[in-house]
N, C-alpha and C positions, 0 to 999 in steps of 0.2 A: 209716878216715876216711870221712866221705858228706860230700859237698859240693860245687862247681864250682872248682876252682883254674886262676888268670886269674896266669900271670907272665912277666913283663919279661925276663928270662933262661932260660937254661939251669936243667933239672927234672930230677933222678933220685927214678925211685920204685920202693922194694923191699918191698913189703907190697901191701896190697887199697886201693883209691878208687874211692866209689860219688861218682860226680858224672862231668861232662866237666872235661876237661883241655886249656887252649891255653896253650901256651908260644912266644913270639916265640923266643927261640932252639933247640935240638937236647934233646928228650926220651929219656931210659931206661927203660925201664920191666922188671922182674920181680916179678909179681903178678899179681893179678885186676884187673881195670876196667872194669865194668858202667857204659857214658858213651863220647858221640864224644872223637876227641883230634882237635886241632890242632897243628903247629909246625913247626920247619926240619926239620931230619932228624930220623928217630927208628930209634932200635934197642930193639927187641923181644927180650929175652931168657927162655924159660921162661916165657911172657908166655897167660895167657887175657883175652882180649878181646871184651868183645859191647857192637858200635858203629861207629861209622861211624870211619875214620880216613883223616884230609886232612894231607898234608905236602907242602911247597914244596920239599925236600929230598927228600933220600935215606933212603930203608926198609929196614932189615936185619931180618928177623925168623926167627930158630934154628929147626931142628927141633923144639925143645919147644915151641913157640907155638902155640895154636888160635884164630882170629880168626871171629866171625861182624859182618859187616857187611861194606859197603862201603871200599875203598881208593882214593883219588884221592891220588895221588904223582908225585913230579918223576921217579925211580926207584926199582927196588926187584931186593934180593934176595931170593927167597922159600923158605924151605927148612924153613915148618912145613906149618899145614894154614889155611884158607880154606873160609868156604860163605859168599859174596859176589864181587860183580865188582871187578876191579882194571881201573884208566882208569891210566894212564900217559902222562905227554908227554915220559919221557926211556927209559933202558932197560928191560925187565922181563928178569929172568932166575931160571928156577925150578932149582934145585936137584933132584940125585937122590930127595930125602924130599920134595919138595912135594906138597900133596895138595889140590886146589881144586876147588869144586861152586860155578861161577859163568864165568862169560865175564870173556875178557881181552882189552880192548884198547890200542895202544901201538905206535909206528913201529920200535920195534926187541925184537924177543923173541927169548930163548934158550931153548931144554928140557934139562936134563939126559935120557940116558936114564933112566928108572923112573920122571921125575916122573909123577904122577897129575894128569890134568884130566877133568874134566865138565863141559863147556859149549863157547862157540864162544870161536874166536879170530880177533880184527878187526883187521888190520893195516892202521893210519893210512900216509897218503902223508909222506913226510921232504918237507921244503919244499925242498930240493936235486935232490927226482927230478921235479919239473917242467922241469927243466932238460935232459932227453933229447935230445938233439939227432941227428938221423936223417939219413943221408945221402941226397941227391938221389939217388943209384945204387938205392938199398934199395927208394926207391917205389915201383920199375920192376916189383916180383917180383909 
């Protein structure tokens, strides 16, 4: 299919879509999609990607998945391959198989051992660690 698909719910897609895709509700995808995606949560299964993907939600994407663009997610598991940045305002957590050629940043990251990264990793302040509170005694040192 080529084209731009705009839907009001929940998407599964199991074949190729040349276009971008926004779904107000949780997207699947297994196939190819040459096109940015938008929507709530999304799981990537066996999934090739080249495009930018934004979800408000939560991002699962399998070992079989290769993504070329950009990620901006609420969080994400990540246990394919990546050559783009991941921006994260909730968890990131890469699995043993991840393999990423791009910077990650996010106030809370996991690494499996063996994930693969190439790039920096920028860890945002949690809006609770402003809250440090130090004791009068400690100044003294």
């Amino acid at each position: 299919m080529q084209g731009e698909i705009i839907a009001p719910g929940d998407v599964h897609i199991f074949g190729r879509v040349k276009g971008n895709i926004q779904a107000k509700g949780n997207l699947t995808v297994a196939g190819k999609i040459p096109g940015n995606v938008q929507a709530g949560d999304i799981d990537l299964i066996q999934c090739q990607r080249k495009g930018n993907l934004f979800a408000g939600g939560f991002v699962h994407m399998d070992e079989g998945t290769l993504l070329i663009g950009d990620l901006d997610v609420g969080s994400i598991t990540l246990g394919g391959k990546v050559r783009g940045n991941v921006v994260s305002r909730g968890k990131i957590y890469l699995r043993e198989s991840a393999m990423i050629i791009g910077n990650i940043t996010g106030s809370n990251i996991a690494i499996d051992p063996g994930a693969n990264l190439m790039g920096e990793i920028m860890i945002t302040s949690n809006p609770n660690s402003d809250n440090l509170d130090i004791p009068q005694d400690m100044e003294e040192f």
